[in-house]
MARMIMI-338429 format. One record per residue (C-alpha): residue in one letter; z, x, y; residue number from 1. Coordinates in steps of 0.02 Angstrom, whole numbers. Each point is the difference from the previous one (the first is absolute). Example, Ala and Ser with C-alpha at 12.3 -4.5 7.8 and 13.67 -1.06 7.14 Angstrom:
<nodes>
<node 'A',<390,615,-225>,1>
<node 'S',<-33,69,172>,2>
</nodes>
This chain:
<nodes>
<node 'X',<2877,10625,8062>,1>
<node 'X',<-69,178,29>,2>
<node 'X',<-167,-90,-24>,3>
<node 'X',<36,-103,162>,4>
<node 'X',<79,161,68>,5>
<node 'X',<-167,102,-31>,6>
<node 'X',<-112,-138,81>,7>
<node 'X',<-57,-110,-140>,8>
<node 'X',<-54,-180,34>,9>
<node 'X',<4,-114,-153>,10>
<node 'X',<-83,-143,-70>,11>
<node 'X',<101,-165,-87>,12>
<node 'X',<-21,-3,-191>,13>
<node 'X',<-139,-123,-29>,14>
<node 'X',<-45,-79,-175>,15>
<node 'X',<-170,27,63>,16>
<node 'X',<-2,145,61>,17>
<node 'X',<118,111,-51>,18>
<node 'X',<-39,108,-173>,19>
<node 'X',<118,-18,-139>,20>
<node 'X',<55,194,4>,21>
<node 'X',<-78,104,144>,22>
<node 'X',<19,-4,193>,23>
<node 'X',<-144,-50,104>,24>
<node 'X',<-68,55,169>,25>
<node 'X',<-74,-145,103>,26>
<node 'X',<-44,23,178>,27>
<node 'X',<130,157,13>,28>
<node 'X',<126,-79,-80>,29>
<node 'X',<112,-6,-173>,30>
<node 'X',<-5,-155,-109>,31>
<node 'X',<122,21,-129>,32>
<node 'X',<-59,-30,-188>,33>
<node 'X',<96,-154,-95>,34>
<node 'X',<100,110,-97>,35>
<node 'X',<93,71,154>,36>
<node 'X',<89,-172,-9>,37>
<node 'X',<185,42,-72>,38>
<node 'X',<24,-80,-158>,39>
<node 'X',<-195,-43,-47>,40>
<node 'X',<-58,114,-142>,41>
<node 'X',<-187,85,-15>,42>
<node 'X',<-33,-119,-127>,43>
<node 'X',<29,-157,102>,44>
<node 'X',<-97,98,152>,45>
<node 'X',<-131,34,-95>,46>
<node 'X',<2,-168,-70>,47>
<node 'X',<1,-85,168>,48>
<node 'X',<-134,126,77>,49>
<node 'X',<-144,-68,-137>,50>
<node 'X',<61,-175,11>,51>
<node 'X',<-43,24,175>,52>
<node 'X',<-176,90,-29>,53>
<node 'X',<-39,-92,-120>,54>
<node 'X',<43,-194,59>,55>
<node 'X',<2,34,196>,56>
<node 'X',<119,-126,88>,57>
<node 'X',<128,-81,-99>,58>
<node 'X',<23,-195,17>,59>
<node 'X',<179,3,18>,60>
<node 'X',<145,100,-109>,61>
<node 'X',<-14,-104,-153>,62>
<node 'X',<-197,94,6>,63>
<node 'X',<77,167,37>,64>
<node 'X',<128,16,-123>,65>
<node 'X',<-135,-80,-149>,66>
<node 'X',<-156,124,57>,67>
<node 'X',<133,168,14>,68>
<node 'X',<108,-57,-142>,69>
<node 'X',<173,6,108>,70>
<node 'X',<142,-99,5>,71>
<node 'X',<98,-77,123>,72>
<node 'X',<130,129,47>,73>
<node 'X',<-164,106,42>,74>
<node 'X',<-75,-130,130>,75>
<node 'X',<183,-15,59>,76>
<node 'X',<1,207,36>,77>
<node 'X',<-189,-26,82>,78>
<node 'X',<57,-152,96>,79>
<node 'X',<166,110,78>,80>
<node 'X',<-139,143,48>,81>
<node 'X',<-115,-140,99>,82>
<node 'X',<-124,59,-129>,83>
<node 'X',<-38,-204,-41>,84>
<node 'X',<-16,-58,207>,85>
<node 'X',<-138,86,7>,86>
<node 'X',<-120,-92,-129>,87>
<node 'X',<-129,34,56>,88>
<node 'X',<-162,146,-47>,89>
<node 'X',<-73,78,144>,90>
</nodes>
């Protein structure tokens, strides 16, 4: 909130775009990291971030969770933070 308070624009949390642990600036804004998500660990950031370097766009969830090595309540948490509607790397 003091973030918003101070000025700060920010980003969505993309699979693609998003690191697994730091903050990035794009274009004068914050993109928040994976791990900012409540509830997903570093491990399962980090996990998702080389999936996504690695692979590039997932086919569907059944790709994602097999390439990052999560489970379902993890697609569920990335699903409720619109981190799946956007599918696509840009």
């Amino acid at each position: 909130l003091e973030m918003y308070e101070r000025g700060f624009k920010f980003l969505p949390i993309d699979l693609y775009k998003s690191h697994s642990s730091k903050f990035k600036i794009e274009d004068g804004k914050l993109r928040p990291p994976l791990s900012s998500i409540a509830g997903l660990g570093g491990i399962v950031a980090d996990n998702i971030y080389t999936a996504a370097q690695k692979e590039g766009k997932f086919m569907c969830i059944d790709d994602l969770q097999y390439k990052a090595k999560i489970g379902k309540s993890t697609t569920e948490l990335l699903a409720k933070f619109g981190c799946l509607d956007r599918n696509e790397p840009k």
